[in-house]
C-alpha positions as CSV (number, residue, x, y, z in Angstrom):
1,X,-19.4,-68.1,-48.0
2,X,-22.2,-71.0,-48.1
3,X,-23.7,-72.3,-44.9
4,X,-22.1,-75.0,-43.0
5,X,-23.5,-77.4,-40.7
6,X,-21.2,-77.5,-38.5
7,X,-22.3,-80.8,-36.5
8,X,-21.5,-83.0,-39.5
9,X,-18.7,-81.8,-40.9
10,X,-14.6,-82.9,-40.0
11,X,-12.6,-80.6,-39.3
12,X,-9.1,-81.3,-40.5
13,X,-5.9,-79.0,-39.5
14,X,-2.5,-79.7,-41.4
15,X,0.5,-78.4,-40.2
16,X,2.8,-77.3,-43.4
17,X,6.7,-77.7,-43.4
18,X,9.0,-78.0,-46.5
19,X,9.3,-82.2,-46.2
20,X,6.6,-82.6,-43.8
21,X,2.5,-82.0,-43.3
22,X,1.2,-83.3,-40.0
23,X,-2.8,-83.5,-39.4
24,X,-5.1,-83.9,-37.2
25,X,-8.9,-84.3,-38.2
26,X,-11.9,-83.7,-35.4
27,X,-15.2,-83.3,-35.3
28,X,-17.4,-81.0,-33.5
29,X,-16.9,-82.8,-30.5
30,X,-13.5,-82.1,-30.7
31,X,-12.6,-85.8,-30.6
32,X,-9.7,-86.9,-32.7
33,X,-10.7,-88.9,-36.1
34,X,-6.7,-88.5,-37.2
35,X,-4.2,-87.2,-34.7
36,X,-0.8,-85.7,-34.8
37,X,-0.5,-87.8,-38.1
38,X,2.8,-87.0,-40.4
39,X,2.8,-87.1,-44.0
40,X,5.5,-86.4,-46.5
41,X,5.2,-83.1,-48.3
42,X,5.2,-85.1,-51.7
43,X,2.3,-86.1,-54.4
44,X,2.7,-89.9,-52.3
45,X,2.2,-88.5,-49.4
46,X,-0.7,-85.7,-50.3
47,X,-3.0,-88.5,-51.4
48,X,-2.1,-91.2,-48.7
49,X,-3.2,-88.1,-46.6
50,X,-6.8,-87.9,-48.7
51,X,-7.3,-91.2,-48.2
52,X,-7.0,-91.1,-44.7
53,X,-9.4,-88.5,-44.5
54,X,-11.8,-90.6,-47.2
55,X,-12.0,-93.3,-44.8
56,X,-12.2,-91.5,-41.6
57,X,-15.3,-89.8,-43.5
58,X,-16.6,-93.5,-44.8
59,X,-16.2,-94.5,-41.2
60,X,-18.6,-92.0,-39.8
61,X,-21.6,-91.9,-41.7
62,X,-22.7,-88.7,-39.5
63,X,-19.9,-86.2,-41.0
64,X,-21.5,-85.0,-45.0
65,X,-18.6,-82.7,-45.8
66,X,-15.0,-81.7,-44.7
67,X,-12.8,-78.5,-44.0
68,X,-9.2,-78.8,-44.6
69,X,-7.2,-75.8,-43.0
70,X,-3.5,-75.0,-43.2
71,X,-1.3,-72.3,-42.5
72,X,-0.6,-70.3,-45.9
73,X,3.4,-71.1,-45.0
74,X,5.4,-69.3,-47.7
75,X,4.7,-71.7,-50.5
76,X,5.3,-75.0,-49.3
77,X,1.3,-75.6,-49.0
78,X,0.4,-74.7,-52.7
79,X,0.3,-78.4,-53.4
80,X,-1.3,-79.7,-50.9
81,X,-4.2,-77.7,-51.0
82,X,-4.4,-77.5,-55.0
83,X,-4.5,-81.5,-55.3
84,X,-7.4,-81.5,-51.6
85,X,-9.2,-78.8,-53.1
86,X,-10.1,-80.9,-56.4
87,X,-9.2,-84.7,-55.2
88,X,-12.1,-87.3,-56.2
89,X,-12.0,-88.9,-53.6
90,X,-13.5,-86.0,-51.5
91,X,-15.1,-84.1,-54.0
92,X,-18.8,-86.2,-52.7
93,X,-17.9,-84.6,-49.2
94,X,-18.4,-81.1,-50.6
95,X,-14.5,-80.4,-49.7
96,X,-13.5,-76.5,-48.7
97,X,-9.6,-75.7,-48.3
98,X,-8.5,-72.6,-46.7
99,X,-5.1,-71.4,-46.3
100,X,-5.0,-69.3,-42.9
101,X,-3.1,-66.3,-41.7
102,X,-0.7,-67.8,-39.9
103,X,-1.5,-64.6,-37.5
104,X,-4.1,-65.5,-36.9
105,X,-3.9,-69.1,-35.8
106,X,-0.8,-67.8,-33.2
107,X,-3.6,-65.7,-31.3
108,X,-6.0,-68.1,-31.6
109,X,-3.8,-70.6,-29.9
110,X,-2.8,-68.1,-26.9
111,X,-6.2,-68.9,-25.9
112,X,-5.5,-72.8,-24.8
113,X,-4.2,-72.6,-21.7
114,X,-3.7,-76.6,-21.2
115,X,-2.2,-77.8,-24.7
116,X,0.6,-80.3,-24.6
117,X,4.3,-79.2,-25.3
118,X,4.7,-81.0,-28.7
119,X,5.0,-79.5,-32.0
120,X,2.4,-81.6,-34.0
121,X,0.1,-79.7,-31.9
122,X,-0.5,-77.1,-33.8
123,X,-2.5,-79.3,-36.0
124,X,-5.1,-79.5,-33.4
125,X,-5.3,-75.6,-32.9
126,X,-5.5,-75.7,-37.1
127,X,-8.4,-78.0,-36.6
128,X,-10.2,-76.2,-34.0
129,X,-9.8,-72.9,-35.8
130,X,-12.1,-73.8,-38.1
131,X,-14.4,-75.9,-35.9
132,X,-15.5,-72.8,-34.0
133,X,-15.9,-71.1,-37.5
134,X,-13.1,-68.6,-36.9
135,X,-12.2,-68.5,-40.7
136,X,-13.6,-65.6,-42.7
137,X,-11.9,-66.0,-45.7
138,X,-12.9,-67.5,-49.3
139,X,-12.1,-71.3,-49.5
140,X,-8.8,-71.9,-52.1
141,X,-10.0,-71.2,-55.6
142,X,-8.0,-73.5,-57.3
143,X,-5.4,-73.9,-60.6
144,X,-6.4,-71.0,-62.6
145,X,-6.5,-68.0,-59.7
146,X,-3.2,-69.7,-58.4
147,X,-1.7,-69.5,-62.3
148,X,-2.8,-65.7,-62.8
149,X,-1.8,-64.8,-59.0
150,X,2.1,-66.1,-59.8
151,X,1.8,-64.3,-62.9
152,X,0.8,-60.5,-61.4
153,X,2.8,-61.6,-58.0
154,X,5.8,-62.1,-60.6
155,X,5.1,-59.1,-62.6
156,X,5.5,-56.8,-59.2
157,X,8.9,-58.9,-58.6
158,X,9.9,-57.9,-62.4
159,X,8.9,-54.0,-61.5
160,X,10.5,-53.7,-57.9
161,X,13.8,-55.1,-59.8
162,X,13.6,-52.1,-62.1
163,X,13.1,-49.7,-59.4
164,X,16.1,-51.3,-57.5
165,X,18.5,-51.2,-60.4
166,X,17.4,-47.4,-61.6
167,X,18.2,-46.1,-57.8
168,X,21.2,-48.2,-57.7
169,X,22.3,-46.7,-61.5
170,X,21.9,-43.2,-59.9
171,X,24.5,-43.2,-57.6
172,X,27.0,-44.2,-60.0
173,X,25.5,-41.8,-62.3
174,X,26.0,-38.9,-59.8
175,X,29.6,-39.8,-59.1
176,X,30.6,-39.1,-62.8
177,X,28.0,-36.6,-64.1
178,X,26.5,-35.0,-60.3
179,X,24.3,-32.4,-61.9
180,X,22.5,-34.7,-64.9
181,X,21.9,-36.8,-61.9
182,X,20.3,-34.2,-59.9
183,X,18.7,-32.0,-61.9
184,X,14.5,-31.8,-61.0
185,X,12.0,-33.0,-63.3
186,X,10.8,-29.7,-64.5
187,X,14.9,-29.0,-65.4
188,X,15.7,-32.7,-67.2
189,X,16.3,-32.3,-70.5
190,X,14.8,-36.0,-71.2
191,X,11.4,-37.3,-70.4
192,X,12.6,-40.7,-69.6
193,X,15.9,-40.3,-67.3
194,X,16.7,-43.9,-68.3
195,X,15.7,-43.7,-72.4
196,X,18.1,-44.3,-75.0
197,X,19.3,-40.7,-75.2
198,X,20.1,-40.5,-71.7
199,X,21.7,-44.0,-71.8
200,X,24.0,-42.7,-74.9
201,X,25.4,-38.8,-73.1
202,X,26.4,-40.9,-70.2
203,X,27.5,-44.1,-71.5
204,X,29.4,-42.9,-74.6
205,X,31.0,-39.8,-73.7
206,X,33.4,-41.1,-70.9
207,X,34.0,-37.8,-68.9
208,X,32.3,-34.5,-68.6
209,X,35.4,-32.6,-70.3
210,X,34.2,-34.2,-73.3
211,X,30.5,-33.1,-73.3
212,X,32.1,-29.7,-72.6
213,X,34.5,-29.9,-75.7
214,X,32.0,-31.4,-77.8
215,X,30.8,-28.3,-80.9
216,X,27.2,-27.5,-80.1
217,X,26.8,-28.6,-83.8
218,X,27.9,-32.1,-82.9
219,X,26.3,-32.7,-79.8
220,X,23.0,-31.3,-81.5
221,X,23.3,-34.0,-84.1
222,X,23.9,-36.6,-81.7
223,X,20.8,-35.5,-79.5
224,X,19.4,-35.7,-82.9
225,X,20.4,-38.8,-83.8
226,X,19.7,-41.1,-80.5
227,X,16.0,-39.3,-80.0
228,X,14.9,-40.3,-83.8
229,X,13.8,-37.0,-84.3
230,X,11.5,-37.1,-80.9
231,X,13.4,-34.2,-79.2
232,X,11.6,-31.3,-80.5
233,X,14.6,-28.4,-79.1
234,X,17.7,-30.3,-79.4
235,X,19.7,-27.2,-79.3
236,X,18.1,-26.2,-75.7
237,X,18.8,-29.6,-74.7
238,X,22.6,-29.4,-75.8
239,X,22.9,-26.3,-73.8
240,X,21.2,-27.7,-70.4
241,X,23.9,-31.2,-70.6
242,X,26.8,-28.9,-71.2
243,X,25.4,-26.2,-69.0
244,X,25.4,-29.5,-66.4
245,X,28.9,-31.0,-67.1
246,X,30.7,-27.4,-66.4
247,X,28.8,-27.5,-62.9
248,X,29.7,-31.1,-61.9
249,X,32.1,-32.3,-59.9
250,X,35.6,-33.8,-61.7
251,X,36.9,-37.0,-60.7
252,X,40.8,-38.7,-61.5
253,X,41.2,-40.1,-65.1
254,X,40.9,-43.9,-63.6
255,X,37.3,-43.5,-62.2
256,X,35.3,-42.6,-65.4
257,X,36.2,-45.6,-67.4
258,X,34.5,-48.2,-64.4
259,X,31.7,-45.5,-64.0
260,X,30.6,-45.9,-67.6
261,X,30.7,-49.4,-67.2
262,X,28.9,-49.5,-64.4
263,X,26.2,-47.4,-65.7
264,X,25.8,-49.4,-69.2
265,X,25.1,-52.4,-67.1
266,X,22.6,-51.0,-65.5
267,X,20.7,-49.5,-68.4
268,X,21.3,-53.7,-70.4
269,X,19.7,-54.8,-67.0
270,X,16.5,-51.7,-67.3
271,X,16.2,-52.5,-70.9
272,X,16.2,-56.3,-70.1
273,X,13.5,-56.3,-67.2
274,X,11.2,-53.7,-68.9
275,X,11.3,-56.5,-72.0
276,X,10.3,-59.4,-69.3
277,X,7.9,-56.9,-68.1
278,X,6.0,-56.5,-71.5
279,X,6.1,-60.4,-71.7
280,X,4.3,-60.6,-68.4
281,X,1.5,-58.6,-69.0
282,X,0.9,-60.2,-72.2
283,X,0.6,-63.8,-70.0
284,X,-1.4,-62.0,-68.0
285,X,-3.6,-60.7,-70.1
286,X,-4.2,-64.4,-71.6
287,X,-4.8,-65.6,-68.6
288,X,-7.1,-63.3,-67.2
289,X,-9.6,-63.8,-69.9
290,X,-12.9,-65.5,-68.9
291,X,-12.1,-65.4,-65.0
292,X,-14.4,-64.0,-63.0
293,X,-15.4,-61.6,-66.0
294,X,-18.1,-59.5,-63.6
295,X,-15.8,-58.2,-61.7
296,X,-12.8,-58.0,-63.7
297,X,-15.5,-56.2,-66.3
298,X,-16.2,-53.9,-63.5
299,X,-12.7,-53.0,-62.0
300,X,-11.8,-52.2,-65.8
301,X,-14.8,-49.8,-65.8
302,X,-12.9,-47.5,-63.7
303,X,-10.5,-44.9,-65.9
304,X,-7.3,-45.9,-65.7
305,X,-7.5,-49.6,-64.3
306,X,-6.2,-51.6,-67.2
307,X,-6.1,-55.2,-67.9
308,X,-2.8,-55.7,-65.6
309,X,-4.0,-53.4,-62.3
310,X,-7.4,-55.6,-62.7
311,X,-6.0,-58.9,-62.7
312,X,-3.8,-58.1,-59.8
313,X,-6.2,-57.1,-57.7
314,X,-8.8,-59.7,-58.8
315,X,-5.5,-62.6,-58.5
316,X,-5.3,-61.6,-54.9
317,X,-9.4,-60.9,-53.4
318,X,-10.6,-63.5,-55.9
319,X,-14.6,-61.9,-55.1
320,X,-15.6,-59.2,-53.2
321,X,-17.8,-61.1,-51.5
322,X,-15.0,-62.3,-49.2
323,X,-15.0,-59.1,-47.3
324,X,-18.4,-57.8,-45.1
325,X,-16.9,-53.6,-46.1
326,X,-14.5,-51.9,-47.7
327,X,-12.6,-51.0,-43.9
328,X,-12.4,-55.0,-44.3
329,X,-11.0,-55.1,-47.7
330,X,-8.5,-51.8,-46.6
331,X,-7.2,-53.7,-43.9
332,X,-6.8,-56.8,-45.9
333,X,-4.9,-55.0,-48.2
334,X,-3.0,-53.3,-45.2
335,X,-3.9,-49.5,-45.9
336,X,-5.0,-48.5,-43.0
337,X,-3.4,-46.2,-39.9
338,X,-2.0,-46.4,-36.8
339,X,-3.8,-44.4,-34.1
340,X,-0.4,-42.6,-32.9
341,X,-2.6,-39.9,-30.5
342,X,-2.2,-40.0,-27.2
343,X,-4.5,-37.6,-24.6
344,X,-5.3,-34.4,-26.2
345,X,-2.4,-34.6,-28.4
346,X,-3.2,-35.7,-32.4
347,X,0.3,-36.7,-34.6
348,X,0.1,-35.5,-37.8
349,X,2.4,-38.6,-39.1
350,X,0.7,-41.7,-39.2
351,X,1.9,-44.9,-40.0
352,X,0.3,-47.4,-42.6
353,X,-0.5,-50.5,-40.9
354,X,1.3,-52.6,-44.1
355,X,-0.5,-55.9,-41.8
356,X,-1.8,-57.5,-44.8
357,X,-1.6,-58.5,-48.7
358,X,1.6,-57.1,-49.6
359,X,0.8,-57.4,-53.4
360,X,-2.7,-56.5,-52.9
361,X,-1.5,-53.4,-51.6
362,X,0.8,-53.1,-54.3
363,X,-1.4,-53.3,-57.1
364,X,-4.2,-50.9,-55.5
365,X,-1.2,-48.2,-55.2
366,X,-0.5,-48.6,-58.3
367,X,-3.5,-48.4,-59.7
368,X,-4.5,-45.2,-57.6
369,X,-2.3,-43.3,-59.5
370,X,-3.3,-44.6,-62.1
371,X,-6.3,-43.4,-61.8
372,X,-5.5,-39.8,-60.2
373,X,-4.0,-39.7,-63.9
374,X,-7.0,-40.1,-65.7
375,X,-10.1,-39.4,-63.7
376,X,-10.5,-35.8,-62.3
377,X,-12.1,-36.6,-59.1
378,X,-9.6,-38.5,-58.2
379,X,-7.0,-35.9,-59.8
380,X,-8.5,-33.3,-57.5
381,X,-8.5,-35.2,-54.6
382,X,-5.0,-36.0,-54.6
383,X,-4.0,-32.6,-55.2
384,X,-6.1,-31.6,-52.1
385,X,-3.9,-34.4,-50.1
386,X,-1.1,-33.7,-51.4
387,X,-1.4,-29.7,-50.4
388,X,-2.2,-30.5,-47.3
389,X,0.9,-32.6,-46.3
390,X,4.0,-31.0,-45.1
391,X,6.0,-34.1,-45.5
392,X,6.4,-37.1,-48.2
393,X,3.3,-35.4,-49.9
394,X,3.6,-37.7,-52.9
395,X,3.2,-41.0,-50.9
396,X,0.7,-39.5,-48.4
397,X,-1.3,-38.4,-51.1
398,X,-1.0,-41.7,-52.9
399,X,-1.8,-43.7,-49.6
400,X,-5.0,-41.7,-49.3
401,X,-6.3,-41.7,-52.7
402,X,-5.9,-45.3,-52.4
403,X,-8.3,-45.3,-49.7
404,X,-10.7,-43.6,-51.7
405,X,-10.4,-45.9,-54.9
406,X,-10.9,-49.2,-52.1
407,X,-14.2,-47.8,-51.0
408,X,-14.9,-47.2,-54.4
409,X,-14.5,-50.5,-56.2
410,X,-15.7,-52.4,-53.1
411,X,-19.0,-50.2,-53.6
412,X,-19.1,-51.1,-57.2
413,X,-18.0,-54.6,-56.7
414,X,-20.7,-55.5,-53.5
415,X,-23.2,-53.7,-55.8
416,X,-22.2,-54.9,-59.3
417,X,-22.5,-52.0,-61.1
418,X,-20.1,-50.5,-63.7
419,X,-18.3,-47.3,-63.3
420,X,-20.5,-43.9,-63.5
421,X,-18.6,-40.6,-63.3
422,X,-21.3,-38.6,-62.9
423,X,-22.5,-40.6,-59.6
424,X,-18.9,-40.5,-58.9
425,X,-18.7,-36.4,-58.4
């Protein structure tokens, strides 16, 4: 973050709502240049609010440059800071926009103890927030961070909806066929649970009586058949299903029909958001291109960080060089632990904090296990992790390595350097 000089800059505070924005502009002084001003949340009222900060500028010759701060309020501020951050009419005042924590601005105002009862307020404690340099974030980085960041943010909503719909597919799958639905991994017959040959046994035979009556020869060729050939012991596979449907539970002749139904919607609506999902990452990819390429060159550096897990983490820190450490760029992302001890006594469970970039945290997850996948230091340390947890090993595992890959790309990140395995181990 450049240098400010404080003494001649305004600070202005806006207050987001859906229909209204009110501000309040001070300087260091902390005398009121606009106070407890209303504006409509519109394009009209976004620049009649510019030009009220143009000309409280123009009137004092003193202030050189301006900080507008607002509350990052859902996403009824997007606008107003896009047009501020890139208005001409304060681009000669060297204008910064910085949407806050909204966290931090409530603590921050626990610490007037003679403010006024009004709402509009909060304007002033905006204001003042960022004349006594309390903001440690980058300033708003404008259209084409905000168009990749809706992109990856979207691309999370597209995968949580698949996860949502496969756990809500397997309850109805249990109730007709329990055992298919409950046998491990290293028992499924299928790699993919939720392909197109595990969509066809459950959707197109309607009850397990049927699977069992099928001739081994037939079901064989229909394994056959819906794997293209990909299923290299179809007979073995035959044999597990029917093995399954003699050990599940039956159900009355009026259930199966709604079951299968149920199910086959399920699988059009996996099959429909895995195609969205493919026509995200393809946007993405697009717009990722010629943003930020250092970093983005570096993050992709790392095995198994591809184009997607790199522009979701780049959509959300924008540069590294908004955090002083990794602990800083853990807690942003909200992995980190609560200290549960107490006396002499250590607790083994832990809570993640989760106080922080949801979707940050989200795509560093992601891409942990990504790269547990594909680079063996990271393999081995997961293991290690994961053998040492009694309890929810996968995700305690995960978590940590996590961790691990945060301190690594902030290292390469703050240092610039690509990827070296060797220096890695």
């Amino acid at each position: 973050m450049k240098k400010i000089d404080y003494l001649s800059t305004l600070f202005v505070g806006i207050d987001i709502a859906s229909r209204t924005n009110v501000a309040s502009a001070i300087n260091f002084d902390q005398e009121y240049l606009i106070k407890w001003k209303a504006f409509p949340n519109t394009q009209t009222g976004t620049e009649d609010l510019a030009k009220e900060i143009a000309s409280a500028l123009s009137n004092h010759t003193e202030l050189k440059s301006v900080i507008i701060a607002m509350e990052s309020t859902s996403f009824y501020g997007v606008h107003a800071a896009n047009y501020l951050s890139s208005c001409d009419l304060l681009l000669p005042f060297s204008v910064q926009v910085y949407c806050l924590n909204p966290k931090d601005v409530r603590n921050y105002k626990k610490s007037f103890t003679d403010l006024p009862k009004n709402d509009n307020v909060d304007s002033f404690v905006i204001a003042d927030f960022a004349r006594v340099g309390k903001i440690k974030i980058q300033p708003w980085r404008g259209s084409q961070y905000l168009a990749l960041q809706r992109l990856t943010r979207h691309r999370m909503h597209i995968a949580e909806c698949i996860a949502r719909e496969k756990t809500y597919a397997l309850n109805n799958i249990f109730l007709k066929f329990s055992e298919f639905a409950l046998l491990r991994k290293d028992e499924h017959p299928f790699s993919d649970k939720y392909g197109a040959t595990a969509e066809a046994i459950l959707t197109e035979f309607m009850t397990n009586d049927d699977l069992i009556n099928a001739p081994i020869e037939e079901l064989v060729d229909f394994i056959y058949s819906k794997s293209r050939g990909r299923i290299a012991e179809p007979v073995q596979v035959a044999d597990i299903i029917q093995t399954a449907a003699r050990n599940s539970y039956r159900l009355d002749q009026c259930l199966y029909e709604p079951l299968t139904v149920s199910i086959a919607s399920s699988f059009n609506c996996i099959s429909a958001f895995e195609k969205e999902l493919k026509a995200i990452d393809k946007a993405i990819e697009k717009t990722v291109r010629g943003l930020n390429p250092n970093e983005y060159q570096i993050l992709r550096s790392v095995p198994g960080i591809g184009i997607v897990y790199a522009a979701g983490i780049l959509a959300e820190i924008g540069t590294v060089k908004c955090f002083t450490s990794h602990d800083a760029l853990a807690k942003y992302s909200g992995i980190v632990w609560k200290d549960n001890d107490s006396g002499d006594f250590q607790a083994e469970d832990k809570r993640m904090s989760k106080v922080g970039n949801r979707y940050l945290r989200y795509y560093m997850i992601e891409a942990a296990g990504s790269v547990a996948r594909h680079e063996p230091t990271f393999a081995l340390f997961y293991k290690k992790k994961f053998d040492e947890a009694r309890t929810h090993q996968h995700k305690r595992a995960l978590a940590l390595t996590s961790r691990k890959l945060i301190r690594l790309l902030f290292g390469l990140l703050d240092k610039g350097t690509l990827y070296s395995p060797d220096k890695s181990r």
